[in-house]
Every structure is written in C-alpha cells, then in structure tokens.
Biotite code that builds the C-alpha atoms (Angstrom):
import biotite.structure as struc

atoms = struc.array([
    struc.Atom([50.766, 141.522, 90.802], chain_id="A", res_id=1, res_name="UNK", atom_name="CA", element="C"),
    struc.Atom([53.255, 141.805, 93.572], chain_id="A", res_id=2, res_name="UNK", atom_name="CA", element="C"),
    struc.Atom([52.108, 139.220, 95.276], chain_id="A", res_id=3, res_name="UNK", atom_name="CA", element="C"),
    struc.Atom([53.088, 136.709, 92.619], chain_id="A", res_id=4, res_name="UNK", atom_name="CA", element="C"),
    struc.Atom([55.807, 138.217, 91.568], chain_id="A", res_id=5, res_name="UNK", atom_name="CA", element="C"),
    struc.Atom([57.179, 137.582, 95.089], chain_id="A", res_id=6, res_name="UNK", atom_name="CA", element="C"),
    struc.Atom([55.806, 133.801, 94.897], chain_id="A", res_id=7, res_name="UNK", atom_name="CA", element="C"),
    struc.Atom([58.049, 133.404, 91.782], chain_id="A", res_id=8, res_name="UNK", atom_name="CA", element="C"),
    struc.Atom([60.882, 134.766, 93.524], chain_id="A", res_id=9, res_name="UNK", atom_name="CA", element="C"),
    struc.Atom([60.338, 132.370, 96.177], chain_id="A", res_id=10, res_name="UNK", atom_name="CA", element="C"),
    struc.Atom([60.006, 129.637, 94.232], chain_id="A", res_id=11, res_name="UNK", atom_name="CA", element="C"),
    struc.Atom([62.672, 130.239, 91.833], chain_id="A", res_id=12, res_name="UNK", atom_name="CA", element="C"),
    struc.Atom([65.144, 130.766, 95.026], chain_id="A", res_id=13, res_name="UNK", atom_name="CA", element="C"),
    struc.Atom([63.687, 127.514, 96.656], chain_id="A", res_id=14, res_name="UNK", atom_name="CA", element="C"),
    struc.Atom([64.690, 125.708, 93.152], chain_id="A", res_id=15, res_name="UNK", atom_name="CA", element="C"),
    struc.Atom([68.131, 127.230, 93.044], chain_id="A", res_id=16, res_name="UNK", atom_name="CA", element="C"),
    struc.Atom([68.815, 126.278, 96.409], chain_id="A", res_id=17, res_name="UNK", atom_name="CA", element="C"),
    struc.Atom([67.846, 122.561, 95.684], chain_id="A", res_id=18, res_name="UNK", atom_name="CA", element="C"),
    struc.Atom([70.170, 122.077, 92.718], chain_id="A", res_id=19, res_name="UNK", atom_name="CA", element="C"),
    struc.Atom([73.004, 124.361, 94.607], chain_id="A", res_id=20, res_name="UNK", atom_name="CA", element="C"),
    struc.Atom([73.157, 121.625, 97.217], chain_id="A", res_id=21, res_name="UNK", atom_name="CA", element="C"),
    struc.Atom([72.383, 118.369, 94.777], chain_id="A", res_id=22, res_name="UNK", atom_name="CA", element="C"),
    struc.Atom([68.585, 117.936, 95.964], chain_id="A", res_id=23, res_name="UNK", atom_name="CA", element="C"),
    struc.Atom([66.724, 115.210, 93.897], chain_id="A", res_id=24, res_name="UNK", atom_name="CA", element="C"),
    struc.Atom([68.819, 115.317, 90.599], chain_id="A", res_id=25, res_name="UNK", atom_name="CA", element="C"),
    struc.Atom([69.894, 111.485, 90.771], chain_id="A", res_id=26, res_name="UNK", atom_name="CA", element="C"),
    struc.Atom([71.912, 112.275, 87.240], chain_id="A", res_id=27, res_name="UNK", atom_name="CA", element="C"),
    struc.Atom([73.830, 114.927, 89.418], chain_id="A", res_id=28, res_name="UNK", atom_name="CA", element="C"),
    struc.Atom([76.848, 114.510, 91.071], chain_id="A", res_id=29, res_name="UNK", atom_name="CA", element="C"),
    struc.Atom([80.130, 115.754, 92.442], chain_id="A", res_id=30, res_name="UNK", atom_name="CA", element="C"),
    struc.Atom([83.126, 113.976, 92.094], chain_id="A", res_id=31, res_name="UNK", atom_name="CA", element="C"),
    struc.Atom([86.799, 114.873, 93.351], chain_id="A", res_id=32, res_name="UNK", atom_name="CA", element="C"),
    struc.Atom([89.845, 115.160, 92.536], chain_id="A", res_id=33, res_name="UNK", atom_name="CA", element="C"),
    struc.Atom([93.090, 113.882, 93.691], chain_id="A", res_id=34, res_name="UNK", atom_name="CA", element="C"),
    struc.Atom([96.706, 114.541, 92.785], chain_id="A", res_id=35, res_name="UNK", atom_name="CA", element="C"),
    struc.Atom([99.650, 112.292, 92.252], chain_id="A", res_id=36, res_name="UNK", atom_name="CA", element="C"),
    struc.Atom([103.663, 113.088, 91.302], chain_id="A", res_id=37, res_name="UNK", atom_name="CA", element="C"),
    struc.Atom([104.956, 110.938, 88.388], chain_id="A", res_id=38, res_name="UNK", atom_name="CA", element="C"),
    struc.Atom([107.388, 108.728, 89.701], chain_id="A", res_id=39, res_name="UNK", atom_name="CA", element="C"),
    struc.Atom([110.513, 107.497, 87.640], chain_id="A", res_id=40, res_name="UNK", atom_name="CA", element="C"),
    struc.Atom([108.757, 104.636, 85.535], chain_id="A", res_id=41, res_name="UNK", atom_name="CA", element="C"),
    struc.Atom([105.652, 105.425, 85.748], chain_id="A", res_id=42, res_name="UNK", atom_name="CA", element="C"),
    struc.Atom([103.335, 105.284, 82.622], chain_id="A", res_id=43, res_name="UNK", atom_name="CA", element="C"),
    struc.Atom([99.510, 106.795, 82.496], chain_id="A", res_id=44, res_name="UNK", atom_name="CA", element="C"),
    struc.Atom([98.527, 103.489, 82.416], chain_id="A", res_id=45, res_name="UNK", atom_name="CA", element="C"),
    struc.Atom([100.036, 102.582, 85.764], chain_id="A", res_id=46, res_name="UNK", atom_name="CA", element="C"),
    struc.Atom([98.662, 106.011, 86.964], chain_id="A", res_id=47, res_name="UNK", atom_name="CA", element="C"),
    struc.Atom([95.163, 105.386, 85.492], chain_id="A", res_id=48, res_name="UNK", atom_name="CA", element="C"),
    struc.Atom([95.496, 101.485, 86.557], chain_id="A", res_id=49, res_name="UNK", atom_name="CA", element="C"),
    struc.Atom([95.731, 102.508, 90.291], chain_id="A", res_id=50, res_name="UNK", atom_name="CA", element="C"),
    struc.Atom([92.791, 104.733, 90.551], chain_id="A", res_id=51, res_name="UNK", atom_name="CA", element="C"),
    struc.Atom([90.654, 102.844, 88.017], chain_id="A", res_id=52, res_name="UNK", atom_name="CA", element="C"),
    struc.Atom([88.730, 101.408, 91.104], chain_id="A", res_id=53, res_name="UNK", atom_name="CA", element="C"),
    struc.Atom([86.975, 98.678, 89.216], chain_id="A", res_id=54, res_name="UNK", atom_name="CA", element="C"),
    struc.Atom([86.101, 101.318, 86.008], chain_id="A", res_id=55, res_name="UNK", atom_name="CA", element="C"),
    struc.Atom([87.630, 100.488, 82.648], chain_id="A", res_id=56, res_name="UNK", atom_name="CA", element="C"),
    struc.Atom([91.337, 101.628, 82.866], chain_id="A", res_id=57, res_name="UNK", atom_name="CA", element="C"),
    struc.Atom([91.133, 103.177, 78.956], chain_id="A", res_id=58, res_name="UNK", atom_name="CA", element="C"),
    struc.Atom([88.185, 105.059, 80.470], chain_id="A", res_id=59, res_name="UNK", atom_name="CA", element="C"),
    struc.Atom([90.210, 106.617, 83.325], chain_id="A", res_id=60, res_name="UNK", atom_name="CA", element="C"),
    struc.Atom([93.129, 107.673, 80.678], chain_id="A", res_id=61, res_name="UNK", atom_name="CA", element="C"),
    struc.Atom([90.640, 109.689, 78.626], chain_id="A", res_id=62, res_name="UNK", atom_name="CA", element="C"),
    struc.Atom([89.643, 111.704, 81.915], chain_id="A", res_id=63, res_name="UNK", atom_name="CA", element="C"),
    struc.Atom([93.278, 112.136, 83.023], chain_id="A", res_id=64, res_name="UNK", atom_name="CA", element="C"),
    struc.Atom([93.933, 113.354, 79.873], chain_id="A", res_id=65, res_name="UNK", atom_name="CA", element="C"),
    struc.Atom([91.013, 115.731, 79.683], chain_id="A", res_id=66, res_name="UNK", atom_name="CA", element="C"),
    struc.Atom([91.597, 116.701, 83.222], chain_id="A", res_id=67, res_name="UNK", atom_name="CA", element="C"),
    struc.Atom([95.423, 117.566, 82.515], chain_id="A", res_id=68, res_name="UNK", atom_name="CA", element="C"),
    struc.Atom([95.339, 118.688, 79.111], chain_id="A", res_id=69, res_name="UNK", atom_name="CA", element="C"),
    struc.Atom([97.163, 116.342, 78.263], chain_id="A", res_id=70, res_name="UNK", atom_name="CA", element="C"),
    struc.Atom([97.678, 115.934, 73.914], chain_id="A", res_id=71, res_name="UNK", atom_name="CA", element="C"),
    struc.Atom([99.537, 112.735, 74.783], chain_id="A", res_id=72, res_name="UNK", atom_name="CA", element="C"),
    struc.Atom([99.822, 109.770, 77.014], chain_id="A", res_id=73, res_name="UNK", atom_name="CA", element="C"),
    struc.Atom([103.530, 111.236, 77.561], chain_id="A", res_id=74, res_name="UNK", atom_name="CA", element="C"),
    struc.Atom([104.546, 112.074, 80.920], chain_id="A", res_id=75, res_name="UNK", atom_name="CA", element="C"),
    struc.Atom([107.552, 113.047, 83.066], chain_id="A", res_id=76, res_name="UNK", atom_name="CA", element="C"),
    struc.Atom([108.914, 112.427, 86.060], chain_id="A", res_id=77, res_name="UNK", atom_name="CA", element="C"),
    struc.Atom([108.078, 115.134, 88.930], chain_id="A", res_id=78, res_name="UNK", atom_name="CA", element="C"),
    struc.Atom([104.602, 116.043, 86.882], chain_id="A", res_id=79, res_name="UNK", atom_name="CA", element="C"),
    struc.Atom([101.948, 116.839, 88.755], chain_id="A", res_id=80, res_name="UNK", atom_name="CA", element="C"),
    struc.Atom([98.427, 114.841, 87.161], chain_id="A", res_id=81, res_name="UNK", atom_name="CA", element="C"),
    struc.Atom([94.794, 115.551, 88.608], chain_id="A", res_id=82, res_name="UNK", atom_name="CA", element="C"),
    struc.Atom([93.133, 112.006, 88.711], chain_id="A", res_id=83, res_name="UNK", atom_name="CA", element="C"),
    struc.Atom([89.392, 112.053, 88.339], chain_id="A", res_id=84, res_name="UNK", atom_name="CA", element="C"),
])
C-alpha cells in the first residue's frame, strides 16, 4: 500500500512539474505584458494599432480593455495601459 501510494505521489509531482514549466500542452502558453503612457492624442485605437502585430486591431482593443478594466475606449493623457 505504501509503495503505491508513493508511486502516485511521484507521478502526480512529475505531472505538476510538466505543466508548471509548459511541458507538452501545445494549447498552453504564456504571453507578456508591456506598458505604454497615453500620449496627448492618442486614441486606443492608435494604442491597439501599434501592438496589433499583424492580429486584428478590434481584437487587441477587447484585450486592452479587459486587461485595464477599462468600461470604455476613453482614455487620458499620462494613463498608464497594460498591452497584451
């Protein structure tokens, strides 16, 4: 009984490990964040225009928003945004 008990253990540590550091779940990944200061004329369009990188720019608003809690596109000059 101990004996698998401790080969459960083992393997339930061996499969924590794995997704801890991103091992063989190709639907699984990390992505970062940056941050950027609202300039005088900017619009979250601009914003989400310049780090669309090829992704639909509507697409990129929707996760700035989420990311910022934002209940609007409104934004202010000297605002700090997360950008996904």
């Amino acid at each position: 009984m101990v004996v698998v008990a401790v080969l459960l253990l083992g393997l339930g540590a061996a499969a924590l490990g794995g997704a801890l550091l991103g091992e063989d779940e190709p639907g699984l990944a990390l992505m970062g964040t940056t941050k950027v200061i609202v300039e005088p004329g900017d619009t979250l369009w601009s914003i989400a225009g310049a780090a669309a990188g090829g992704r639909d720019v509507r697409d990129v608003i929707v996760d700035i928003r989420r990311l910022n809690g934002l209940e609007s596109a409104a934004i202010d000059p000297g605002q700090v945004l997360m950008l996904p």
